[in-house]
Backbone as ProteinMPNN parsed JSONL, in Angstrom:
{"seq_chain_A": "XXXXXXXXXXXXXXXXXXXXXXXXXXXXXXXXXXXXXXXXXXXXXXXXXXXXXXXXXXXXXXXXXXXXXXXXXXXXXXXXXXXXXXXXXXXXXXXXXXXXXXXXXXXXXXXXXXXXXXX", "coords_chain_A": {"N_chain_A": [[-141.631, 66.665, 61.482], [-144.659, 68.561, 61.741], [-148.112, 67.567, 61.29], [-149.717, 70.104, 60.766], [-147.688, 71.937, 60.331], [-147.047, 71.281, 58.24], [-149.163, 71.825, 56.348], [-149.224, 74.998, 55.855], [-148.098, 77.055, 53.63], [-146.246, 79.141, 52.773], [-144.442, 80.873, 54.698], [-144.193, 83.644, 54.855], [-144.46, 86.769, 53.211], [-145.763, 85.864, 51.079], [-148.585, 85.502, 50.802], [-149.902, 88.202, 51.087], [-148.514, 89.326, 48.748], [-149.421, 87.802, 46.804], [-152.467, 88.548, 47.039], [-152.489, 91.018, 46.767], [-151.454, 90.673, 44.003], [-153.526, 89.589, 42.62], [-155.298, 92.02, 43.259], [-154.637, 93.608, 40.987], [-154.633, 92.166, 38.701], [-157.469, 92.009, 38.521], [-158.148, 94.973, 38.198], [-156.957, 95.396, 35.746], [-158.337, 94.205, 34.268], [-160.8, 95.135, 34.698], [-160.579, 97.432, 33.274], [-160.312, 96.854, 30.762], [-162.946, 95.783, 30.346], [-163.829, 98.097, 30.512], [-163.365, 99.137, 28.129], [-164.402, 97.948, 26.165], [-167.066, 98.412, 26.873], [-167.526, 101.293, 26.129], [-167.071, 100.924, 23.793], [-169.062, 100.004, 22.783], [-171.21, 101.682, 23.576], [-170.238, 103.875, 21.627], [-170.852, 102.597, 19.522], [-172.355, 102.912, 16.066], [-176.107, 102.795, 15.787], [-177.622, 99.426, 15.254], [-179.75, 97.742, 13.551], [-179.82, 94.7, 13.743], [-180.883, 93.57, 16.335], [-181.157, 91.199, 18.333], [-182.39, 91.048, 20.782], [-186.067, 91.392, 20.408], [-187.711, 94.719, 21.1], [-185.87, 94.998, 22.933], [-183.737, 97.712, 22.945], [-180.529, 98.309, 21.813], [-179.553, 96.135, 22.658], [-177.738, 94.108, 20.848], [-175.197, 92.759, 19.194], [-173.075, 93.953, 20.373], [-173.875, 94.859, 22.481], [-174.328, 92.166, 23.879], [-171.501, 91.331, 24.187], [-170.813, 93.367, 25.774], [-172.349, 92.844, 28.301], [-171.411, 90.291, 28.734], [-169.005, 90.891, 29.029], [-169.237, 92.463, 31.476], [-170.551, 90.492, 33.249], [-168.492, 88.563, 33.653], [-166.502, 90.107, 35.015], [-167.23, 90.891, 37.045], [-167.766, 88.027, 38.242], [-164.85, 87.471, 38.678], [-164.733, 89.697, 39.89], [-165.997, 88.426, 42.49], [-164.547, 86.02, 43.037], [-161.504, 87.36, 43.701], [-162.353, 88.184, 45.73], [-163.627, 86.537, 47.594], [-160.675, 85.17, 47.731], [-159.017, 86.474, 48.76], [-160.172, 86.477, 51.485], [-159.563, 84.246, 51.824], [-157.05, 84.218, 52.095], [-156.426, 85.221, 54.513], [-157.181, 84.302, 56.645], [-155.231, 82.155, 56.431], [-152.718, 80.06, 54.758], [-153.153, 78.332, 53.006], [-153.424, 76.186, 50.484], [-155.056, 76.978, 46.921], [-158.052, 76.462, 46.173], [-159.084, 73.754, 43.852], [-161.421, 74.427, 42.278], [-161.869, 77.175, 42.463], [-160.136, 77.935, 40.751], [-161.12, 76.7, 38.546], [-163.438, 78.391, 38.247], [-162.453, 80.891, 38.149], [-160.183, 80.587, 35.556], [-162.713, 80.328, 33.583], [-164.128, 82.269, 34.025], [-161.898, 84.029, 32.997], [-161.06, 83.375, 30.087], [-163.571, 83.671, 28.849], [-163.984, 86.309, 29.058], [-161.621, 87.137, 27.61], [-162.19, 85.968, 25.18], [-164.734, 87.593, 24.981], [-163.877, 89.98, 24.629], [-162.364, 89.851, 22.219], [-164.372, 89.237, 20.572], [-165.734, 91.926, 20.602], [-163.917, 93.298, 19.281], [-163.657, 91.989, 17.21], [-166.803, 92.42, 16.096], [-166.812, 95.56, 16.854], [-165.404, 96.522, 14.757]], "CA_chain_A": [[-142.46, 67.757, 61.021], [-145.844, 67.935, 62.161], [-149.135, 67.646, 60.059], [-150.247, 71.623, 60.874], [-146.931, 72.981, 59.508], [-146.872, 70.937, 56.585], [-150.287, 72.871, 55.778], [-148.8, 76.143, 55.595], [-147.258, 77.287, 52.262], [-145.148, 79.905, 52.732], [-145.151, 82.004, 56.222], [-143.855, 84.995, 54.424], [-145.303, 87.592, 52.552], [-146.483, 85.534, 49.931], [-149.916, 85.799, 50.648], [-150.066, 89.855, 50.907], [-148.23, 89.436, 47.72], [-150.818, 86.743, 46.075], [-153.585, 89.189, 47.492], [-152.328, 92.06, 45.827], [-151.554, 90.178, 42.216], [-155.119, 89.351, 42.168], [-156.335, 92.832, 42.864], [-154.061, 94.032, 40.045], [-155.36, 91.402, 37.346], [-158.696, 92.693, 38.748], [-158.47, 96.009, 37.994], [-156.637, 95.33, 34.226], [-160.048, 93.111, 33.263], [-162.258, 96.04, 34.745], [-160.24, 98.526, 32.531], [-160.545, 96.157, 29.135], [-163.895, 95.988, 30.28], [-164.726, 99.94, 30.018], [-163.257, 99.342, 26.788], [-165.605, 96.899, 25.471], [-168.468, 99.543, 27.257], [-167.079, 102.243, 25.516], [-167.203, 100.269, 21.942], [-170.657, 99.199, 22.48], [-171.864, 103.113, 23.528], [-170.319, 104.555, 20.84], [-170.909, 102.269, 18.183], [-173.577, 103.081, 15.544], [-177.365, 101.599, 16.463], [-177.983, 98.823, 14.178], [-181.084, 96.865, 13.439], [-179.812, 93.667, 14.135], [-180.968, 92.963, 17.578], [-180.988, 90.41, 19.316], [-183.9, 90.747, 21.119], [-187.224, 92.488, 19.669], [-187.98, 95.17, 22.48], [-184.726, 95.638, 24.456], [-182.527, 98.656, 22.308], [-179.139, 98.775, 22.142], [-179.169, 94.633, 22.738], [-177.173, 94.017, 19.623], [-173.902, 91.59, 19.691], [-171.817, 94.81, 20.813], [-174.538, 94.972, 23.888], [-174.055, 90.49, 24.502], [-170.388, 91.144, 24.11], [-170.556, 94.122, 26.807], [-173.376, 92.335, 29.281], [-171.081, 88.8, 28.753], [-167.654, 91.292, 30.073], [-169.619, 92.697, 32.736], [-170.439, 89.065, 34.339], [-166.804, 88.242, 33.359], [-165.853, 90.751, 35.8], [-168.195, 90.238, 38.64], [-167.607, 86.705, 38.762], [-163.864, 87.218, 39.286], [-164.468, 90.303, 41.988], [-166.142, 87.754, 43.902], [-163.48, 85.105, 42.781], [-160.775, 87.863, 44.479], [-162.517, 88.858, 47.277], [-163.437, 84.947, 48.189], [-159.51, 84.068, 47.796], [-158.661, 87.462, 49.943], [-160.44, 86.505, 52.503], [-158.833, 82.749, 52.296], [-155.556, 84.444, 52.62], [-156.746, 86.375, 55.817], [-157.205, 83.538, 57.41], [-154.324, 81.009, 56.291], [-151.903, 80.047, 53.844], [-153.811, 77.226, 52.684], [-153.664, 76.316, 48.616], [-156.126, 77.538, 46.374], [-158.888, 75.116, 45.957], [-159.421, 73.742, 42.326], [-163.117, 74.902, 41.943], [-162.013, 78.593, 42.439], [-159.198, 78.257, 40.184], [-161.476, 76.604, 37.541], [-164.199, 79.357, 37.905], [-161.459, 82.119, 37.273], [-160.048, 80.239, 34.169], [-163.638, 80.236, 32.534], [-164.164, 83.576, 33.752], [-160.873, 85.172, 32.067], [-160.911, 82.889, 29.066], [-164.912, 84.318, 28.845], [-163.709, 87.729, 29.216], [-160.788, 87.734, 26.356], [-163.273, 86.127, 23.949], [-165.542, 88.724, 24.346], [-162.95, 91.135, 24.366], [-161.939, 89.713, 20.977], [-165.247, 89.844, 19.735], [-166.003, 92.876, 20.545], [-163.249, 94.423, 18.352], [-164.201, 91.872, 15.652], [-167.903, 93.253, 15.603], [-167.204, 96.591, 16.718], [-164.668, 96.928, 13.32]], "C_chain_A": [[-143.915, 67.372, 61.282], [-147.342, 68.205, 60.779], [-149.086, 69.442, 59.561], [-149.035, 72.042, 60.263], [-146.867, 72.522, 58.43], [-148.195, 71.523, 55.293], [-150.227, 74.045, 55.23], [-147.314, 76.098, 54.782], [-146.011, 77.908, 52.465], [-145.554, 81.105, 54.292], [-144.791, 83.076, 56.301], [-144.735, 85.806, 54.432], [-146.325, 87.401, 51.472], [-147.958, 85.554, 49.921], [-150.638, 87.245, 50.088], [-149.457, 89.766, 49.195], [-149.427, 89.225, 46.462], [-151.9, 87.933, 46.163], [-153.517, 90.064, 46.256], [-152.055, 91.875, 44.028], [-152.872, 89.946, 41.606], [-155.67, 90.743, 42.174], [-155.93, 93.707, 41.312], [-154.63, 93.557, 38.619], [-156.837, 92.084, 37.406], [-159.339, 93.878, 37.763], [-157.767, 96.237, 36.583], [-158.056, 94.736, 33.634], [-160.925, 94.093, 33.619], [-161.396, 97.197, 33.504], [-160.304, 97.823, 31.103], [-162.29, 96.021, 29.287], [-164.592, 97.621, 29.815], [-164.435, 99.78, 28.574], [-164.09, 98.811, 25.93], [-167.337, 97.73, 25.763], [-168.495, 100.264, 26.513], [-167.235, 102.018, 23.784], [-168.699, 100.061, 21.537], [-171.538, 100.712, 22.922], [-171.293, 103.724, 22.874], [-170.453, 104.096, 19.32], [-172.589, 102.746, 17.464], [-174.519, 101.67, 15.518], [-177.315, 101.061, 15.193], [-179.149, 98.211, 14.36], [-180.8, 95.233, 13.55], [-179.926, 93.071, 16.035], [-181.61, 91.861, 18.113], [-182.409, 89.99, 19.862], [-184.8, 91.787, 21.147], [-187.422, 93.322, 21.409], [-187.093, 96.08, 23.472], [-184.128, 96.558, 23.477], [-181.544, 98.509, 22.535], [-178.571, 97.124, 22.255], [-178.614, 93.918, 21.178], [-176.375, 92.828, 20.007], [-172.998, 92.72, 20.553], [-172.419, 94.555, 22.29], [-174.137, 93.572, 24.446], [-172.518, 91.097, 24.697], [-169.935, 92.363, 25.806], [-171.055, 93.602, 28.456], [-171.858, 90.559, 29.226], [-169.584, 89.655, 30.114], [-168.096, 91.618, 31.336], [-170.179, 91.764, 33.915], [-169.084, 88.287, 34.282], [-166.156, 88.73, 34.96], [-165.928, 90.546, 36.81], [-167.73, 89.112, 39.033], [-165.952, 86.941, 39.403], [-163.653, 88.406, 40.553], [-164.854, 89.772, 42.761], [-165.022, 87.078, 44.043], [-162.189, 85.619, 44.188], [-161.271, 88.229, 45.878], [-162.674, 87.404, 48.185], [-161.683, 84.437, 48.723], [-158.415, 85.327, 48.917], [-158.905, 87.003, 51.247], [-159.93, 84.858, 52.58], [-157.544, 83.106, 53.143], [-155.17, 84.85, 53.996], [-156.189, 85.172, 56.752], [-155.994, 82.509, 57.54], [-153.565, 81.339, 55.351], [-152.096, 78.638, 53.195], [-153.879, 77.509, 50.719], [-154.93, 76.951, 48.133], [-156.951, 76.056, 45.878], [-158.9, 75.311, 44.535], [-160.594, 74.236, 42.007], [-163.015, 76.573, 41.846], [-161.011, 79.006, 41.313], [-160.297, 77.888, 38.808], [-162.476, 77.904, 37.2], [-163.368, 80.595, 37.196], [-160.963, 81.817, 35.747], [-161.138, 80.46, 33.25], [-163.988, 81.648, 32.279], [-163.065, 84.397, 32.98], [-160.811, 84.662, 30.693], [-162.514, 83.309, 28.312], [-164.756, 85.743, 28.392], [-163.065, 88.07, 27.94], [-161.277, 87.301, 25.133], [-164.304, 87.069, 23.793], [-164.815, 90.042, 23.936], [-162.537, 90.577, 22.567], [-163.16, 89.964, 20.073], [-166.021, 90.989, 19.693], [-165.262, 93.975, 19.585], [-164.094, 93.173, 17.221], [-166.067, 92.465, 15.648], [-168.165, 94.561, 15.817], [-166.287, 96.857, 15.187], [-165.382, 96.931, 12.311]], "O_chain_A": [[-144.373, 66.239, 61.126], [-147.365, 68.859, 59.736], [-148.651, 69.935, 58.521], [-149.362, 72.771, 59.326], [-146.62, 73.275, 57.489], [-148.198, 71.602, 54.065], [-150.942, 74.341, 54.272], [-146.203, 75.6, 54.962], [-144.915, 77.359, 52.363], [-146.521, 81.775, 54.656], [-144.846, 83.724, 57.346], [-145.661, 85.859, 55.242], [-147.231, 88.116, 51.046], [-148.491, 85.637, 48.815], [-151.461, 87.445, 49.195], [-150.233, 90.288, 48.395], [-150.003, 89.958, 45.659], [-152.216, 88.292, 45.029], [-154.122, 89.991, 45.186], [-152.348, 92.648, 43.115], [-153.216, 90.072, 40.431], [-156.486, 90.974, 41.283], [-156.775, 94.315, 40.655], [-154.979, 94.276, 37.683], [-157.306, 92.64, 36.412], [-160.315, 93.912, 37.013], [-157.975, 97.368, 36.145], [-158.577, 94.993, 32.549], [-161.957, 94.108, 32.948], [-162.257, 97.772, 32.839], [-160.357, 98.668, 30.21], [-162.919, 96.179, 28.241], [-165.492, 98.009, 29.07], [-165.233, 100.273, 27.778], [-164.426, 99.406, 24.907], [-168.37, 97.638, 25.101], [-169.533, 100.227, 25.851], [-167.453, 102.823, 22.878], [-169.281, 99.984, 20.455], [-172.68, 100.741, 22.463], [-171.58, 104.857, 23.259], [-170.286, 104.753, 18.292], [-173.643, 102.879, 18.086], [-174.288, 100.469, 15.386], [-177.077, 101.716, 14.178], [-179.572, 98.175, 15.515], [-181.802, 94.534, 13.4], [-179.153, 92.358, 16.675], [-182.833, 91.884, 18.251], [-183.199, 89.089, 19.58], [-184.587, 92.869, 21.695], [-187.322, 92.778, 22.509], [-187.237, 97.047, 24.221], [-183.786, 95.706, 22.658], [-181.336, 98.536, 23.748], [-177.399, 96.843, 22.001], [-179.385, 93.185, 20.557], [-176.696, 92.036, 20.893], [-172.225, 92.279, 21.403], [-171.7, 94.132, 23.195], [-173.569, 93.64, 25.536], [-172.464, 91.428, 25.882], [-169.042, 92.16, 26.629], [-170.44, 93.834, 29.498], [-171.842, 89.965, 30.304], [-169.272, 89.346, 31.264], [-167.497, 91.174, 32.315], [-170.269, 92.061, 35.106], [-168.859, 87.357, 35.056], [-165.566, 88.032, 35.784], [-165.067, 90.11, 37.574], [-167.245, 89.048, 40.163], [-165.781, 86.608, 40.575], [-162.971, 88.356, 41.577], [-164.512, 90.082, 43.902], [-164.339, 87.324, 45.037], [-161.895, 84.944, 45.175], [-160.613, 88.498, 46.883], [-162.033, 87.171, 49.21], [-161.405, 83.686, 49.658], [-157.417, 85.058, 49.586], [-158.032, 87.072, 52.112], [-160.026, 84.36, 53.702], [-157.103, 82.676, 54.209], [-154.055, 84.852, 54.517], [-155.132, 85.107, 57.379], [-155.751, 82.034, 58.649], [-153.48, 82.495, 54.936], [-151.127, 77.929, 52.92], [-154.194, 78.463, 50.008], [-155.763, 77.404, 48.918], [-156.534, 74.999, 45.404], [-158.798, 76.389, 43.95], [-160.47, 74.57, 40.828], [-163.888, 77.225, 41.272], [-160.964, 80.173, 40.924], [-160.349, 78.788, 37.969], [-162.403, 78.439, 36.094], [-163.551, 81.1, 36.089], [-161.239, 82.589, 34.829], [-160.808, 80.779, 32.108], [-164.139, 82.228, 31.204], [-163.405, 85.408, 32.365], [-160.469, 85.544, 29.904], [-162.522, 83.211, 27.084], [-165.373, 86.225, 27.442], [-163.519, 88.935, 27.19], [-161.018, 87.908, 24.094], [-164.757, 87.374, 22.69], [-165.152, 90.892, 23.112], [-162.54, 91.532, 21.791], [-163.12, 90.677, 19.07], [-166.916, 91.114, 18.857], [-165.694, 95.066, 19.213], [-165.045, 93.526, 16.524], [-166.215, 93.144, 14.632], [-169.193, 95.077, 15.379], [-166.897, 97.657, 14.478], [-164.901, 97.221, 11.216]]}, "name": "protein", "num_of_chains": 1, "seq": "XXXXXXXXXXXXXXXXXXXXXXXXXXXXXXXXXXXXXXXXXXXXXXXXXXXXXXXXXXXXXXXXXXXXXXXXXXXXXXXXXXXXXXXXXXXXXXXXXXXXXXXXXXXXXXXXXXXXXXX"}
């Protein structure tokens, strides 16, 4: 067996597959995201903000601004590991896997605190 095939994972479908599981998780974290938007524009304004100046910058607003770099980070995340797949069938490097972990484990804490301070 030579080096070059022992490189390549699977010479199926599994990539198109992989591709498509990622845009799926994608588009579940942008839809918990509207929800966390949606909590934080209809909750009543409070006077605890955050920062003197900005409106609406409350915890509901951090908790909405924290999901919305949550998100971002992993549409680059997917579109970076799309375009790996294009090319190969090469593993997923650890550095992209750790960024996604911080980003989704980022994401469902704000998602949690967004119900505990929008309640």
């Amino acid at each position: 067996m030579d080096a070059e095939a022992a490189d390549v994972r699977d010479p199926g479908l599994q990539p198109e597959r992989t591709t498509l599981a990622w845009r799926r998780t994608l588009l579940s974290l942008v839809v918990v995201d509207l929800f966390i938007w949606r909590s934080w524009l209809t909750s009543e304004p409070t006077s605890a903000q955050l920062v003197p100046g900005l409106p609406g910058l409350d915890y509901q607003g951090v908790c909405a601004l924290m999901a919305a770099a949550a998100t971002i980070i992993l549409a680059c995340v997917v579109w970076i590991r799309s375009r790996q797949l294009h090319t190969g069938n090469a593993a997923v490097p650890a550095s992209l896997l750790a960024v996604c972990t911080v980003a989704v484990v980022g994401l469902g804490g704000t998602a949690i605190a967004a119900i505990a301070v929008g309640g």
